[in-house]
Every structure is written in C-alpha cells, then in structure tokens.
N, C-alpha and C positions, 0 to 999 in steps of 0.2 A: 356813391362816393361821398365820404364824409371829408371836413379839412375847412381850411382856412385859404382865403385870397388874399393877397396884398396888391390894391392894385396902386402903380406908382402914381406920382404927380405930375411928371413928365416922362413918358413911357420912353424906354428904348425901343418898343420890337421886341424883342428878346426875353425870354420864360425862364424859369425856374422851377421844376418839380424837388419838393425836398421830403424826405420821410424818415423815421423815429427809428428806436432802436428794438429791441427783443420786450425789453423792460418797463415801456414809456410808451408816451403816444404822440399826434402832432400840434400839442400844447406844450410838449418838453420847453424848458430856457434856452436851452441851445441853439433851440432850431426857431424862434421866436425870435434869436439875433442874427442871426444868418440870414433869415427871410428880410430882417426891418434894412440891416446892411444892406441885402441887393434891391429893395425896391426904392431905397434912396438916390441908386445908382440909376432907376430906371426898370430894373427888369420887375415883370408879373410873377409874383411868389405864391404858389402853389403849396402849403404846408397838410400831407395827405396821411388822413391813418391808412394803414396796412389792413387786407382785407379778415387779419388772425384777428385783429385788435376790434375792428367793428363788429366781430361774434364773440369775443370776450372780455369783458371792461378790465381784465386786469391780468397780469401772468406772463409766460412766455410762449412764446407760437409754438404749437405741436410739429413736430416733423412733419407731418405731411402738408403742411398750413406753405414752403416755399415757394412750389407750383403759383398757388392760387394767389401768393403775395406780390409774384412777381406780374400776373396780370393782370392785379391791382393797380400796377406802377403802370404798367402800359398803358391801359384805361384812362391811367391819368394826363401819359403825357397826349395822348389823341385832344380828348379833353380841352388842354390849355392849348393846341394846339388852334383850335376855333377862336382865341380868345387871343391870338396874340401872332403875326404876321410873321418874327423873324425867327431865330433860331429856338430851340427849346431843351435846354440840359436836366440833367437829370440829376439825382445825390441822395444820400441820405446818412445817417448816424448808423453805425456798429452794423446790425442783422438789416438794416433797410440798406444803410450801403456798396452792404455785399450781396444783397440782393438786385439792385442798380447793376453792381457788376458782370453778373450772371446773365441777365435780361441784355445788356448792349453786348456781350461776349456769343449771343442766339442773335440778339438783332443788330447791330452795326450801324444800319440806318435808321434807327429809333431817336438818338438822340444826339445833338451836335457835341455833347462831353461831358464828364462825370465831376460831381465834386463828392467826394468821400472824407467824412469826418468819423476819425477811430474805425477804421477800416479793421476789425475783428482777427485779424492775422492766425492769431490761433487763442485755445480756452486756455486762460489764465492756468502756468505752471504746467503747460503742456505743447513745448515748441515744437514736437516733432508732429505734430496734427494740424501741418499750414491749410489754410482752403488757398489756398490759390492754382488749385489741378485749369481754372478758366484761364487766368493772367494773360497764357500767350495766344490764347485767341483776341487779346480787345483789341480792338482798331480804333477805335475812338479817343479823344484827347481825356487827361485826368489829373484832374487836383486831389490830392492825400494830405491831409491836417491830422495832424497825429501828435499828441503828449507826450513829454519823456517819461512819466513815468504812468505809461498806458498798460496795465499789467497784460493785455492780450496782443500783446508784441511792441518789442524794445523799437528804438528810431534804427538802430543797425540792423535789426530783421526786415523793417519797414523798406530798407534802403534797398536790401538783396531783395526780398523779393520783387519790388518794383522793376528789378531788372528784367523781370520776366516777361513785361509788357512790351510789342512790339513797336507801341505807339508813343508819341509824347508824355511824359510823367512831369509832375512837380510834387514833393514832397515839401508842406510848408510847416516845420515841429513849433509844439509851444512849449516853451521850458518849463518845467516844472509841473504841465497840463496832465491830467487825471482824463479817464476812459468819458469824462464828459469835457474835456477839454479847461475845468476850472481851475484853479492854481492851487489852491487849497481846499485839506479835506471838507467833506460836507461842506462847500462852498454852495449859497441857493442860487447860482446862475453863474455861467461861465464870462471870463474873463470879455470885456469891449472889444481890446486887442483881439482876440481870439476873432470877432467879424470882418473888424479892419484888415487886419490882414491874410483872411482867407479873398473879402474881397479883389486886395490889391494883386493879390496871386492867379486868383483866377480871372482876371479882367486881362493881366496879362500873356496867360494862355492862352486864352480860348479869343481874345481878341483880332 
C-alpha cells in the first residue's frame, strides 16, 4: 500500500479512505483538500494510490487493472480500519470513485458511505454509455460533488441518474467546476470552497 496519512489533531473516530482518478495519483490538489478539510474536522485521511498506479508511474489503468483496483481499496479500508475505532468511508476522484462505487455495490458492509468527486457518468461526448448498470444495487449512503461544466456528465444527468440509487444521495454541484472540480481552465488546484462544502455536505449525511 502506498499513500499518505493525515492524522488529525483532535480525532473524531471516524476515517476517510480517498483515491485519484485514471489520470493522476494520490498527490492530486484535489484530493490534498479534501483530505486537509476532513482532518481538520477530525477524521483520519487516508489518500491511497490505486494498485494500476503503483505498477505504472504514469497513464491510464488497463482494462483489466479494475478487479485488482478495487481490492486495492478494500485493502485500504481494513487497513485504516486498525487505525481508527469509528466509522470508515470510502471515495474517490472520476475512475477511483466509480470504483468505490462498484466495491460497496459487491460489498455493503465494507464501508459506512461514499463520497464521489466527478463521479465519471459517462466518456466525454458519449451519454448513451452511462456506467451506472451498479447504482441500484448501493445500499450505502453517498455524497456526489460534481461541476457544471464536467464534460463526463452534465448536473441533469448527474441528477437522473442518482435516481437510481436506492439509498440516500446528495448531489453537492460547483458552478462553473471543471472534471477536477476547479473553476477555471488550467486552474493549478481546485477551488477552497469546493472542500468546504463537500465537507459541510457530508458531515451532514453521513452524520
């Protein structure tokens, strides 16, 4: 297991596994505010590469790399699970958080809830190829943070297909947010807001 810990100041109990996108790894900006947001809040932030990413430093995962990615994440959250008494969520950016969703849609009792940042809805320019055949299997609770202009699905796809989750959703959009959630093009690190309020979102979920 390679990654990064954040361990907080004043612990809640409660975990955080977070993991990167097809593109990136778990040094991404993104996931560097996300993780500093909830360990201020308390929770133990786990920021994990994917097990594509630890046998090739750069690229996008091979097909058959999703298996092995997803019991990467498992791995992980056992893992943080030693290291931290209360609940432990799971999440991650584009291809790691549809791989989160996949892995709690097989396991249920894996993890107390998802946070998904640009949840990959479909390949850019191609809507009628959703991944969502899992959705109405998840049982488990889920925060969706999504840009309006996320070219791999609009906030009204985002919307439908969350319908399809049996469980609790929140969809929290960031105006103007790009497939890394930053407001502006080539922006080097996404938006503050964009932590804050994924925070205050899932705090009230999952709380």
């Amino acid at each position: 297991m390679r990654g990064f810990l954040h361990r907080p100041a004043t612990p809640s109990g409660d975990a955080l596994v977070l993991t990167h996108g097809a593109g990136s790894d778990c040094r991404a900006p993104l996931l560097v505010a996300i993780a500093s947001a909830f360990a201020a809040r308390g929770f133990l932030v786990l920021r994990s590469d994917l097990p594509f990413r630890r046998a090739r430093s750069s690229g996008p995962p091979p097909l058959s790399a999703a298996a092995h990615d997803r019991e990467g994440l498992r791995r992980a959250v056992l893992a943080v699970r030693k290291l931290a008494p209360g609940r432990v969520f799971l999440g991650g950016h584009s291809y790691g958080g549809r791989q989160a969703t996949i892995l709690a849609a097989e396991e249920p009792d894996l993890a107390a809830g998802l946070l998904l940042l640009s949840y990959p809805l479909h390949p850019p320019r191609r809507p009628r190829e959703l991944r969502t055949a899992h959705f109405p299997r998840l049982r488990v609770r889920a925060l969706f943070v999504h840009g309006s202009r996320d070219p791999f699905g609009s906030l009204d796809e985002m919307r439908s297909a969350l319908a399809l989750i049996p469980a609790p959703t929140v969809l929290v959009p960031i105006e103007g947010g790009t497939h890394d959630l930053s407001r502006r093009p080539r922006a080097p690190a996404p938006s503050v807001d964009a932590g804050a309020a994924t925070l205050a979102a899932f705090i009230g979920l999952m709380g």
